[in-house]
MDTraj code that builds the backbone (N, CA, C; nanometers):
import mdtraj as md
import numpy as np

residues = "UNK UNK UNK UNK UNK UNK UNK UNK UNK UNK UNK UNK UNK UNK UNK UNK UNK UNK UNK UNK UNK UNK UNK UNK UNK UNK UNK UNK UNK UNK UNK UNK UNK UNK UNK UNK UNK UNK UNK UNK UNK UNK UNK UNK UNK UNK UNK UNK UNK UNK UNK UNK UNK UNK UNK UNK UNK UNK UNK UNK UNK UNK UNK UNK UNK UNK UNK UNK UNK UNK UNK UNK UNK UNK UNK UNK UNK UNK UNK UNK UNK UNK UNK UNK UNK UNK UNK UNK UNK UNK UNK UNK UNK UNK UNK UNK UNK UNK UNK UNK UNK".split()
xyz = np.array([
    [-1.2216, 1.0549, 1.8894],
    [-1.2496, 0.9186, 1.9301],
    [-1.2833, 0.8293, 1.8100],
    [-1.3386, 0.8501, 1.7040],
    [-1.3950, 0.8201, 1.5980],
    [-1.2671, 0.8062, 1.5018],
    [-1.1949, 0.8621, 1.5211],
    [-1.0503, 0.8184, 1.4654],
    [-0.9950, 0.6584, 1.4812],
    [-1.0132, 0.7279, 1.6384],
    [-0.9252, 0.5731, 1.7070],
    [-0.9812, 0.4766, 1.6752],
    [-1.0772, 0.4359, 1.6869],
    [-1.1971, 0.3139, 1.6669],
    [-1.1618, 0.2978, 1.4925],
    [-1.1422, 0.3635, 1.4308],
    [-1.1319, 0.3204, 1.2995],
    [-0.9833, 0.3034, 1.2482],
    [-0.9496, 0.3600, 1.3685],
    [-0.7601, 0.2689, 1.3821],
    [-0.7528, 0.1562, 1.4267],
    [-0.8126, 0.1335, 1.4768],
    [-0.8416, -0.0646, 1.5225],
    [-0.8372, -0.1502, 1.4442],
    [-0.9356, -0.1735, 1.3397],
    [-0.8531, -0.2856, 1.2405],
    [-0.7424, -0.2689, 1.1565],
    [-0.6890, -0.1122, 1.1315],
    [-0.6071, -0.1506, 1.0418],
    [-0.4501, -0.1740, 1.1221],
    [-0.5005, -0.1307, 1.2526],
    [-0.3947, -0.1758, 1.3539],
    [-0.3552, -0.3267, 1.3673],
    [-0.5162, -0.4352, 1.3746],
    [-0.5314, -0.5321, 1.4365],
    [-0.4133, -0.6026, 1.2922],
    [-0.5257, -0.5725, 1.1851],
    [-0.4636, -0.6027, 1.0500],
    [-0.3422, -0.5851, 1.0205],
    [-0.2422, -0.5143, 1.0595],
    [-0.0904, -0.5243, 1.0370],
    [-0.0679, -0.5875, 1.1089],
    [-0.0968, -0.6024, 1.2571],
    [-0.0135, -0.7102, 1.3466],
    [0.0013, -0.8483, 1.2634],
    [-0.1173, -0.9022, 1.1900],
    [-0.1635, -1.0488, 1.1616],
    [-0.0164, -1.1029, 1.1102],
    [0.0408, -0.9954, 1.0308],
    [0.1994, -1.0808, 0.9658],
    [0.2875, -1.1074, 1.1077],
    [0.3362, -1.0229, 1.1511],
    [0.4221, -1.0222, 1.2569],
    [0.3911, -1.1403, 1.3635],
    [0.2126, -1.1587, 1.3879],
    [0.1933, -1.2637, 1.4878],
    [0.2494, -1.3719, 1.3898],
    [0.1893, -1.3902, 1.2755],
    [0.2173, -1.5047, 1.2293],
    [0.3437, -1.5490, 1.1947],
    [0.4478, -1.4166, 1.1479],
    [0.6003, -1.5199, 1.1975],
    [0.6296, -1.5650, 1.2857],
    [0.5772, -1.4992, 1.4389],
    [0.6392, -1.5295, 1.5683],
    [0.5873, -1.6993, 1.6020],
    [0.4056, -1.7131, 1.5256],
    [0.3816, -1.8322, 1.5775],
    [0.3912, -1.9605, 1.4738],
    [0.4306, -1.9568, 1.3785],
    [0.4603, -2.0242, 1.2538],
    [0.5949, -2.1447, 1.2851],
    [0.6670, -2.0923, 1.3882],
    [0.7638, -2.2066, 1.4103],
    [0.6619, -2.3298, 1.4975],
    [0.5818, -2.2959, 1.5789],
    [0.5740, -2.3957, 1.6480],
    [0.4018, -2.4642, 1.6476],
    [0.3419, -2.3576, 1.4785],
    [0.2115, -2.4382, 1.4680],
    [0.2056, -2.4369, 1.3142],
    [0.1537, -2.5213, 1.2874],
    [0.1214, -2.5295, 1.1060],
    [0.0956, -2.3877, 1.0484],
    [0.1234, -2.3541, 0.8997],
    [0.0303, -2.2350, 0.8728],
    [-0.0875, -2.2815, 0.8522],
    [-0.1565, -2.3880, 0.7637],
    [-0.2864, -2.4295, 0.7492],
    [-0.3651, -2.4587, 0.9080],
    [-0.3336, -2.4689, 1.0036],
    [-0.4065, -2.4472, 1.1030],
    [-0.3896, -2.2998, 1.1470],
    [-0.2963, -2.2220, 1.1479],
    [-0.3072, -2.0635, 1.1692],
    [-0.4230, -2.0348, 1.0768],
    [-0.3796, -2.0431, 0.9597],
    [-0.5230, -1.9818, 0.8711],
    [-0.6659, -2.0448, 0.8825],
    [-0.6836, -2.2130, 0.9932],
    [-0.7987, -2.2127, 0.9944],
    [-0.8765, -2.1050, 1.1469],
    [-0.7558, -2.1162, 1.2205],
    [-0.7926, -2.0284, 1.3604],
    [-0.8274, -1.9125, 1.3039],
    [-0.7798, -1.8242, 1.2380],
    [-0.7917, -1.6868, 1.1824],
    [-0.9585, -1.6738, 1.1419],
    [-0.9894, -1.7848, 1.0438],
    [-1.1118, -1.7757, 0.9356],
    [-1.2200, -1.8512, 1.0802],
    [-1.1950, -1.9043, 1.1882],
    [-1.2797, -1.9816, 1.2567],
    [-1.4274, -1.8951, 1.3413],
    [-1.3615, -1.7709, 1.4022],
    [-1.3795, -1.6713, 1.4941],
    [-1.5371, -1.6023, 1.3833],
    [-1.4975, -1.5676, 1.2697],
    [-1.5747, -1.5325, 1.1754],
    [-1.6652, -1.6097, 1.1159],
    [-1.6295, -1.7250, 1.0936],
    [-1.7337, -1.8373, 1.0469],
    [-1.8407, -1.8877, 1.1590],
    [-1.8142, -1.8680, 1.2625],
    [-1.9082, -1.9169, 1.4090],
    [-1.9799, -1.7885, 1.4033],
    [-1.9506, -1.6758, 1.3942],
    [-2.0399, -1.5394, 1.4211],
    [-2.1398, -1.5564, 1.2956],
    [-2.1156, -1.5901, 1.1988],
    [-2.1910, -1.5668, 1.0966],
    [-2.2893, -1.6480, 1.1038],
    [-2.2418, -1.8409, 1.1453],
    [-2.3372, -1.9188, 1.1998],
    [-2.4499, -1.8879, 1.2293],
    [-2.4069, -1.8268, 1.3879],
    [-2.5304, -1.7006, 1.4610],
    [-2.6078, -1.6561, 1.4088],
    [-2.5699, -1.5563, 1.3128],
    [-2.6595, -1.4873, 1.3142],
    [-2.7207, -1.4812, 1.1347],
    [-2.6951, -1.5862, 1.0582],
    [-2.7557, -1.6329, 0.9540],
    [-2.9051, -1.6771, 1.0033],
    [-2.9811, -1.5705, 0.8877],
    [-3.1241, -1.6136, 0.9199],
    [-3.1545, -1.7321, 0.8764],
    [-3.1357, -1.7878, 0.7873],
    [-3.1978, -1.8964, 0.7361],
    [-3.0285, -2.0004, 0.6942],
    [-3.0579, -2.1198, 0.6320],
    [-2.9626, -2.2098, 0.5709],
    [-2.9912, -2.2122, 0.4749],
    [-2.8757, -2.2422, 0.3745],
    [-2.8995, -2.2624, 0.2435],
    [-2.9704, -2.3941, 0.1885],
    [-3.0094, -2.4028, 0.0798],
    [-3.0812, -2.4927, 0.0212],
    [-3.0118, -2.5914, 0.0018],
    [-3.0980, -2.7072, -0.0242],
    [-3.0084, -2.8527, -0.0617],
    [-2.8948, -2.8264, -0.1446],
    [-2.9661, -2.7894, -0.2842],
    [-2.8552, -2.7430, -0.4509],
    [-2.7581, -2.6492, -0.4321],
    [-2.8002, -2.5340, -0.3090],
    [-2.6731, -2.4546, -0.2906],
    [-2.5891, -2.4998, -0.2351],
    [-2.5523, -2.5977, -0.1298],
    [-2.4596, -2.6081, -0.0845],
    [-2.3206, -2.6844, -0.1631],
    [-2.3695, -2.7121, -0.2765],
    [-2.2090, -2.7453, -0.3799],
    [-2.1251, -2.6342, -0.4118],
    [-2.2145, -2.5463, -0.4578],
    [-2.1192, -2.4182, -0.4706],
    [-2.1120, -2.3644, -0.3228],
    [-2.1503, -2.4021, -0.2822],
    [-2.1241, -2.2838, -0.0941],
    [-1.9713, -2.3542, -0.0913],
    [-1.9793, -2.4933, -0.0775],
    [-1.8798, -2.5951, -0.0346],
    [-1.7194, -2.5441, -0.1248],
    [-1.7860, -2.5154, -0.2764],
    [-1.6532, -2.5055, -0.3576],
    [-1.5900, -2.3539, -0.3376],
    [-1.7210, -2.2315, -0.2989],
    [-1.6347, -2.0855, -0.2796],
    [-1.5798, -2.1064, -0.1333],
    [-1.6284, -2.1496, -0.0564],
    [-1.5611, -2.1286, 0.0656],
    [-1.3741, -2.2244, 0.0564],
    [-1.4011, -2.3372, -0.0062],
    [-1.2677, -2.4107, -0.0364],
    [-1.1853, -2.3394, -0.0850],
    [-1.2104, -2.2236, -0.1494],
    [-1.1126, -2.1334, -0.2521],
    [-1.0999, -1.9903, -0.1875],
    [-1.2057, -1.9448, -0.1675],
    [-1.2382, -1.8350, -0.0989],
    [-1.1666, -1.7846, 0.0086],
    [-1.1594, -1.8960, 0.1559],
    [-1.1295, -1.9262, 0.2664],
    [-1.0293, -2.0156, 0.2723],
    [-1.0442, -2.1318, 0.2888],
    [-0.9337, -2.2220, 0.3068],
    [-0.8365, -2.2312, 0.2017],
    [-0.8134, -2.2187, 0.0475],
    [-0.6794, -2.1598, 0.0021],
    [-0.6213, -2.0549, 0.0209],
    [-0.6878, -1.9599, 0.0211],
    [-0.6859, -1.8207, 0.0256],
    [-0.6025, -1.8103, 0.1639],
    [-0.6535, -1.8243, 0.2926],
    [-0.5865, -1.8068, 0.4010],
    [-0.4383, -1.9287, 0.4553],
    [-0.4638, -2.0365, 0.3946],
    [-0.3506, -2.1227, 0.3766],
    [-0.2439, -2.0897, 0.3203],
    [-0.2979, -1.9983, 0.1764],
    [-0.1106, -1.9672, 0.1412],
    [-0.0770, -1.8294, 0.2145],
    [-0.1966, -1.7712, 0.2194],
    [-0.1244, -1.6327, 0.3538],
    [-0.0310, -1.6698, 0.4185],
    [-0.0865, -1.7632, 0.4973],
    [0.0155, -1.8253, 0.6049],
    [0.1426, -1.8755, 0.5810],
    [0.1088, -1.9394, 0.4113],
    [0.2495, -2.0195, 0.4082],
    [0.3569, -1.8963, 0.3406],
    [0.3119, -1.8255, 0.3171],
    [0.3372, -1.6880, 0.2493],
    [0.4419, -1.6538, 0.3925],
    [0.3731, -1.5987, 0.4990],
    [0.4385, -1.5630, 0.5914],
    [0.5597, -1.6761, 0.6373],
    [0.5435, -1.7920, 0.5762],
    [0.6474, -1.8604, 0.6844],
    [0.7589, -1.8588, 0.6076],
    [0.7641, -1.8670, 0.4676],
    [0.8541, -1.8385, 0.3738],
    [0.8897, -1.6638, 0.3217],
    [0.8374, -1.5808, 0.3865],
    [0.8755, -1.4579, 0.3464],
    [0.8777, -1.3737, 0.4851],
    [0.9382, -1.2681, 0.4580],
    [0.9443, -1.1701, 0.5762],
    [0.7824, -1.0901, 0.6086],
    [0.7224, -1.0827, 0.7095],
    [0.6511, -1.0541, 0.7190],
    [0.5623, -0.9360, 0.6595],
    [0.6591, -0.8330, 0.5793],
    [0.6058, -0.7244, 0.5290],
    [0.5809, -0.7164, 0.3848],
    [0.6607, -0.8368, 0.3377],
    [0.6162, -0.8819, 0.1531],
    [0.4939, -0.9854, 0.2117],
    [0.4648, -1.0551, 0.2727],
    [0.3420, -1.1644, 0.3261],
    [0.2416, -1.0711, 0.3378],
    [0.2414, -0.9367, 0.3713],
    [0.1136, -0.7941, 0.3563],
    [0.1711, -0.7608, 0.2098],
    [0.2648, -0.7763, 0.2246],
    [0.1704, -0.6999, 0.0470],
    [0.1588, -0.7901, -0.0488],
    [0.1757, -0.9501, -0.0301],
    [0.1095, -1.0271, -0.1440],
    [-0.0284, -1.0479, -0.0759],
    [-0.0686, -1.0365, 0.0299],
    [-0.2256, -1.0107, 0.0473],
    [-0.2874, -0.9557, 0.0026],
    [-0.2397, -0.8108, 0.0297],
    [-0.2730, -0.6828, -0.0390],
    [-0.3137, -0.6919, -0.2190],
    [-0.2035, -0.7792, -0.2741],
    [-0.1972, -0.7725, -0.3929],
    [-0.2981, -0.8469, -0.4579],
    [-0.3730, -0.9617, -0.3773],
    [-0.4572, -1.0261, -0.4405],
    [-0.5650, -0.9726, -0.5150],
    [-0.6055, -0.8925, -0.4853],
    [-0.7364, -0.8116, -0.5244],
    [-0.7357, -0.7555, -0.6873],
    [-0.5847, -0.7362, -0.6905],
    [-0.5503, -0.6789, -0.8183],
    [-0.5409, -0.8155, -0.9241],
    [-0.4763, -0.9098, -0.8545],
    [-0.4297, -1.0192, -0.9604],
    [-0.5982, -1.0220, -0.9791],
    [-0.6874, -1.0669, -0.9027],
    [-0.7942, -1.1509, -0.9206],
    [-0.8727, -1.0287, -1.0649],
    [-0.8604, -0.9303, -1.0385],
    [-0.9328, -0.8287, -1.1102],
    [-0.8625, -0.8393, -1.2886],
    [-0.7598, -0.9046, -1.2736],
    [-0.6554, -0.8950, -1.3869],
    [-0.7471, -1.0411, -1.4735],
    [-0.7813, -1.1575, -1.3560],
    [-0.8204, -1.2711, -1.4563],
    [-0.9581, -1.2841, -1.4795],
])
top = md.Topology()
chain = top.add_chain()
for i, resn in enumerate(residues, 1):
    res = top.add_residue(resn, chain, resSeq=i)
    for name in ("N", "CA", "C"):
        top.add_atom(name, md.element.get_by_symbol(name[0]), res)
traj = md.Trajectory(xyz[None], top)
């Protein structure tokens, strides 16, 4: 059972290309990638103990702009211009570029 349950995201996680070619004709990618990042940003809302400080929120404002909203914007646009299985592996690949600069 403990298998399966830990087959779940990487299940959920491959679908994400495939949904997103199917729904890419008939919605923006920059709104796909804000629906995606939305679900996660409201949970965290929740259950954040405290808010950040006045001075933090410039940098909160500038990692999340880069972090989140570029980051999941070119996913998307990634998928609408590529076949869904190079759109997973330039995801995939980010981790490496970022480690490279």
């Amino acid at each position: 059972m403990n298998i399966l349950l830990a087959m779940i995201p990487a299940f959920l996680w491959g679908t994400t290309y495939a949904v997103t070619k199917y729904a890419t004709p008939d919605w923006p990618p920059i709104l796909l990638g804000a629906i995606r990042a939305l679900p996660a940003g409201i949970l965290l809302w929740f259950i954040k103990p405290s808010w950040p400080k006045r001075e933090q929120w410039r940098g909160l404002i500038v990692l999340a702009s880069v972090n989140i909203t570029l980051f999941f914007s070119f996913i998307f646009v990634l998928a609408v211009n590529l076949p869904a299985a190079i759109a997973g592996v330039g995801m995939v690949s980010v981790p490496v570029v970022a480690l490279l600069y």
